[in-house]
N, C-alpha and C positions, 0 to 999 in steps of 0.2 A: 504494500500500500504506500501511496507519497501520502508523507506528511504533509511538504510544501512546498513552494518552490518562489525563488526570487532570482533575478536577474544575477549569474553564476553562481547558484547553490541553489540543489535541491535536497532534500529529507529525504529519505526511502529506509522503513522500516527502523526509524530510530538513528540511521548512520546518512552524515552528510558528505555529500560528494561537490566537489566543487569545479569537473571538468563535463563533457556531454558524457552521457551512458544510455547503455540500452537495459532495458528489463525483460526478461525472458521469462518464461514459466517457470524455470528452477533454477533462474538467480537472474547476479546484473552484471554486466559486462561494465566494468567500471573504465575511464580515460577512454576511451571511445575517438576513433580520430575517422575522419572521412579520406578517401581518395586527393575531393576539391573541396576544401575547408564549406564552402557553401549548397556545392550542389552534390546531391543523394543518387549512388548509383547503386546498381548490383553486387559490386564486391565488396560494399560498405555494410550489406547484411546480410555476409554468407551465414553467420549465426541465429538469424531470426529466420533466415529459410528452413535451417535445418532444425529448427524447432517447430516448426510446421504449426504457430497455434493457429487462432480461428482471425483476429482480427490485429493489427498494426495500428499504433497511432504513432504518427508524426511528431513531432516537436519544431516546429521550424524558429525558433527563438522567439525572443520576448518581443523584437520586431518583426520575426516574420521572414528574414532575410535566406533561411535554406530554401533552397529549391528539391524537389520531388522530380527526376526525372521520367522520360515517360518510359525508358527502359524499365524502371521500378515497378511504376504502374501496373504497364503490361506482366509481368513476371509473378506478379501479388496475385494479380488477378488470376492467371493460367494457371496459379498454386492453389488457389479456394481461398486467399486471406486477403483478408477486407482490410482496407486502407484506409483512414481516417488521418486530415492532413489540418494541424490547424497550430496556433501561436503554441508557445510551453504552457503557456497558463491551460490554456482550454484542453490541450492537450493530455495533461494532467488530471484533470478533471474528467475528463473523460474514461481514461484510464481504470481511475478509482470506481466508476459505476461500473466499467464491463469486468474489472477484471476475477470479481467473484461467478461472475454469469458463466463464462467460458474462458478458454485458455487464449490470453492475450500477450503482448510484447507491444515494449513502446521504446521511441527511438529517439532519444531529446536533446535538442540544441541547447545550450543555456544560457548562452548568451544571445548576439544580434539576430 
């Protein structure tokens, strides 16, 4: 579960991380680095494919600045996992409601 989160620091589970991370079904992938510091390709979540859950959320920072490519897109989709693309805040948020429902993973910017 996130605690919180604020522009470079989020909460997860009581421990705070202060770089991007992903969260998987059975843990978190902590320091987290992309390919293109901003934009989100395939090799940036060879982890969250092979975790195969049901739905991905985004984190695209506090402004908004990652980009989602449509390689990603595509690839989410041909796997059966839903893609949900929105700021860290809402992101987060979002997060916290699915992730008791079904097996989810989230992939968060944390800063721009």
């Amino acid at each position: 579960m996130i605690d919180s989160y604020q522009f470079g620091c989020i909460v997860i589970d009581g421990r705070e991380y202060r770089s991007d991370v992903i969260i998987l079904p059975e843990g978190i992938k902590a320091d987290w680095w992309r390919l293109e510091g901003h934009r989100l390709q395939e090799d940036d979540l060879k982890d969250v494919f092979a975790a195969a859950p049901e739905v991905l959320m985004v984190g695209t920072g506090s402004a908004g600045m990652m980009r989602v490519s449509d390689e990603v897109a595509e690839r989410l989709k041909a796997e059966g996992i839903e893609l949900v693309v929105a700021r860290t805040a809402e992101a987060c948020e979002e997060y916290n409601r699915r992730c008791s429902k079904a097996p989810a993973a989230a992939a968060l910017h944390l800063t721009c």
